[in-house]
N, C-alpha and C positions, 0 to 999 in steps of 0.2 A: 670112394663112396659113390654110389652110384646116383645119380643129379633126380630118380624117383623120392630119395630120403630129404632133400632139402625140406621143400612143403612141411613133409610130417615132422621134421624137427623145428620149423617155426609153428609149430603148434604143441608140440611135447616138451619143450624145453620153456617156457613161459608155464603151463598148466602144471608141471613139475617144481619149477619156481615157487607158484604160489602156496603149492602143498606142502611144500617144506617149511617156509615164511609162518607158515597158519601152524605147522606141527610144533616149529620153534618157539614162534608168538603164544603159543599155548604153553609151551614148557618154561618159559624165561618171563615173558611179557614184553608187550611193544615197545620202549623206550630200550630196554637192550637188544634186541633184535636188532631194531632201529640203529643203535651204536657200534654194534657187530659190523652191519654190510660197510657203516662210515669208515670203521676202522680198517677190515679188509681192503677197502678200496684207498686209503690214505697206504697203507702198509706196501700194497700193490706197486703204488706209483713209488714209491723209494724204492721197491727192489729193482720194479723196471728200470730206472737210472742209473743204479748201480751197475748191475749187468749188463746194461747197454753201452754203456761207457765203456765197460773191461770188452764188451766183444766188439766195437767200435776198433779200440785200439789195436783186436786180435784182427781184425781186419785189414787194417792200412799195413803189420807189420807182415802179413802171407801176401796182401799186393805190392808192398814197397821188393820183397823179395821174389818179388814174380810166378810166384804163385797163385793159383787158383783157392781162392777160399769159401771153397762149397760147402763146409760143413759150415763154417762161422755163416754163411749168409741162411742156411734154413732154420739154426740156433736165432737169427736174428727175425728169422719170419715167424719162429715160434715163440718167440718172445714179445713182439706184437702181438700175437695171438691170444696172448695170457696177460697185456696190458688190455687186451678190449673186453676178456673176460671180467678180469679184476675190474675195469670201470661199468660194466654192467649189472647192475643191482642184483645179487639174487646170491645166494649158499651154495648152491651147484655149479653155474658160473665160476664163483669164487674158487671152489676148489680144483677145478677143471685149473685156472687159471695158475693158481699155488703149484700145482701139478708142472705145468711147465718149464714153470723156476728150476726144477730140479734137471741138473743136466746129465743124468744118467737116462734121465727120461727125455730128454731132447735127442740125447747120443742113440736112443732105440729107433726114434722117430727116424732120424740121418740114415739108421745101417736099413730102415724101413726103407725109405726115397731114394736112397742111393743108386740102386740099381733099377732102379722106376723112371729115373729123372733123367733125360742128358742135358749134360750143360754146354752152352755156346761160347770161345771167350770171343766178345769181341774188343779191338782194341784200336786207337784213336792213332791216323799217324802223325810221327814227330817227324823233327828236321831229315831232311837224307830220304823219305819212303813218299807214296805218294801223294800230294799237296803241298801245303803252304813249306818254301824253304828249298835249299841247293835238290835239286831233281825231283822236285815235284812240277806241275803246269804251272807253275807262275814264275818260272827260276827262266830269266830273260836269255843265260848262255847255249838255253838247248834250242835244238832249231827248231821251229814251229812244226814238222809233221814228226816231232819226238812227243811233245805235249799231246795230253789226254785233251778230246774237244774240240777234237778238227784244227783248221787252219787259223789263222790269229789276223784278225781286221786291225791293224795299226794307225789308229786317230793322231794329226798334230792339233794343236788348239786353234788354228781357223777352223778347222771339222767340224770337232764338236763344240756344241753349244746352240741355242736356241735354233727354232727350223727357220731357214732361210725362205724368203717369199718365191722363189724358184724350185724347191726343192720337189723332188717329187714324190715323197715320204710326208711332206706338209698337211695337213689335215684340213681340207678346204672348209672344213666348216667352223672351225676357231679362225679368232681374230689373231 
């Protein structure tokens, strides 16, 4: 969507809102109108828990398997998207929102982005790669010009510790 449409739809989608609200308030009358949006938006938030929960789950079990789970994470962007719809007052919102519950209709969105999107993995290292743990820079049996970080300054505890009145690092202007 091209970033000229933003503007006009905070302006279309509230004056759209209210057209509808006035069309229905006319058909029904304000007290269920009024009950309608409460309800969508109470209805909204159980579905969003539900499904978030199952795709939550569907999550940890394509990472636990080390797999990339790109479909479940825009499933899960789109499902946000449809809990901010469902909490924002209005029939069109609402249905926009209900709409994305439906996961044929997330799965069009996915086959939509898929080839739009790349994905980055990044990933945190564990023991053995580099950082904390046996061969990373902290692992004390590699010699110092093995480690990441240049050369290794080796303090004993006369060294360190507060700055000595001789030092020449001392800050003359503290006591």
């Amino acid at each position: 969507m091209p970033l000229g449409l933003i503007p006009f739809m905070f302006l279309a989608v509230p004056i759209l809102e209210i057209t509808v609200f006035i069309l229905v308030g006319n058909q029904i009358g304000l007290f269920p109108t009024l009950g309608m949006i409460l309800v969508t938006a109470v209805l909204g938030t159980l579905l969003l828990r539900h499904q978030g929960l199952q795709l939550f789950s569907e999550i940890k079990a394509k990472t636990e398997a080390g797999e990339v789970p790109g479909r479940q994470l825009v499933h899960g962007v789109l499902l946000l998207v449809a809990g901010i719809f469902l909490l924002t007052p209005g029939f069109v919102t609402d249905s926009c929102g209900f709409l994305l519950f439906v996961p044929a209709i997330r799965d069009a969105v996915w086959r939509f982005l898929k080839d739009r999107v790349s994905m980055k993995v990044m990933t945190q290292p564990s023991a053995g790669q580099a950082g904390v743990g046996p061969g990373g820079p902290f692992d004390r049996d590699d010699p110092p010009s093995s480690r990441a970080g240049g050369p290794t300054i080796d303090l004993d505890e006369t060294e360190f510790g507060p700055a000595k009145p001789d030092s020449p690092w001392r800050d003359p202007d503290r006591p």
